[in-house]
C-alpha positions in Angstrom: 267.1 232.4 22.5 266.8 229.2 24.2 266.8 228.8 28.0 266.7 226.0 29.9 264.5 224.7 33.3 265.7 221.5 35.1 264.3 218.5 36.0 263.5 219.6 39.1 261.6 222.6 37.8 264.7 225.3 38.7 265.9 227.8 35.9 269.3 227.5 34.7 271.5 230.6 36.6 273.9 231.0 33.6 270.6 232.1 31.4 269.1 233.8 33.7 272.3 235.7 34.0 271.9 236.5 30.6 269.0 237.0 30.2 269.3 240.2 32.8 272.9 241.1 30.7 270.6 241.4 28.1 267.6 243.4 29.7 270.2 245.8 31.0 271.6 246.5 27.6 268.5 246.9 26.1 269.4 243.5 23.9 266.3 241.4 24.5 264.3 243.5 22.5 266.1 242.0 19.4 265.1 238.8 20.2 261.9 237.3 18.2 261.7 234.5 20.9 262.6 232.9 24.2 262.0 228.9 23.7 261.9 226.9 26.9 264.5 223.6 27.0 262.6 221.7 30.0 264.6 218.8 30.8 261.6 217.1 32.1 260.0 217.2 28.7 261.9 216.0 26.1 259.6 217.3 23.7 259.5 220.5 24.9 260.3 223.1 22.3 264.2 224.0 23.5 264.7 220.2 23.6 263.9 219.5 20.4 266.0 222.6 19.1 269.1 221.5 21.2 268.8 217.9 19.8 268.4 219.5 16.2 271.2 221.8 16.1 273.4 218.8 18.6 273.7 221.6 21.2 274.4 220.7 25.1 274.7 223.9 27.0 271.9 226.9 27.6 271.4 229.7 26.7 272.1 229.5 23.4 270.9 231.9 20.1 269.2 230.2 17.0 270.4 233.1 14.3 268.6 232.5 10.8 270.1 234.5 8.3 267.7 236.1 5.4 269.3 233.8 2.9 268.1 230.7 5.0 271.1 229.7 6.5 271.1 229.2 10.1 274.1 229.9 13.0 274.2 228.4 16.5 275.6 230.9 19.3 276.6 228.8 22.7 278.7 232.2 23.6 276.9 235.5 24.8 279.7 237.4 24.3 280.3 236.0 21.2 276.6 236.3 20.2 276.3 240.0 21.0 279.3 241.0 19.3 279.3 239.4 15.8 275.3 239.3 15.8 274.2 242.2 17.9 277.3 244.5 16.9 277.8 245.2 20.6 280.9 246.6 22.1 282.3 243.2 24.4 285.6 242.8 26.4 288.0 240.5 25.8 287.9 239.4 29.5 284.2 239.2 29.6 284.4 236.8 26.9 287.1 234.9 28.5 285.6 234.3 31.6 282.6 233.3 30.1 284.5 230.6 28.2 286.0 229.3 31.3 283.2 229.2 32.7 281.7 227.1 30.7 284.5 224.4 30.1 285.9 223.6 33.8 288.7 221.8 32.0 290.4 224.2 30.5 293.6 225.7 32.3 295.5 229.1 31.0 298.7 228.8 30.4 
C-alpha cells in the first residue's frame, strides 16, 4: 500500500480513511507494506513507485502476483474485492469513484 504525506508535512485524508476501513476489517494485516509517497521528497520510496507504475492518486495497492506480474489498485473497493475477496457494495464503490473524479456527473 502506498500512502501519501504533503508537502506541507499533512497526511493525505482519503488514505487515512482507508487505512482505518482497513484496520476495522481486519484487512491491513494482509498487507506486506505501507510505503510513504512524500511529496517533499521526490525520492522518497511512494514517489518513485507512483512515477514507476505512472500513478497520480493515493492510496493505492502494488499487487505482485506469484508468476511475477504485477497489478496497480487506485480503487479500495475495487482492491478489496477482486484482491482481498471481501464482500463490497455497489454504492461504496460508487461513491468512492466519484469521489475521486470531480468531473464525472451521473446520468
Amino acid at each position: 500500500m502506498v500512502k501519501k504525506l504533503f508537502a506541507d508535512g499533512s497526511p493525505c485524508k482519503k488514505c487515512a480513511e482507508v487505512e482505518h476501513k482497513m484496520q476495522q476489517a481486519g484487512q491491513l494485516e494482509r498487507i506486506d507494506q505501507i510505503v510513504i509517497a512524500d511529496e517533499a521528497d521526490t525520492a522518497s520510496a511512494g514517489m518513485l513507485l507512483a512515477t514507476q507504475h505512472d500513478v497520480d492518486r493515493a492510496p493505492f495497492f502494488i499487487v505482485e502476483q506469484d508468476s511475477g506480474a504485477v497489478e496497480i489498485y487506485t480503487v479500495y473497493f475495487k482492491f478489496v474485492k477482486e484482491v482481498l475477496n471481501a464482500q463490497t457494495s455497489e454504492d461504496d464503490e460508487l461513491q468512492e469513484i466519484m469521489n475521486d473524479n470531480p468531473d464525472l456527473d451521473f446520468i
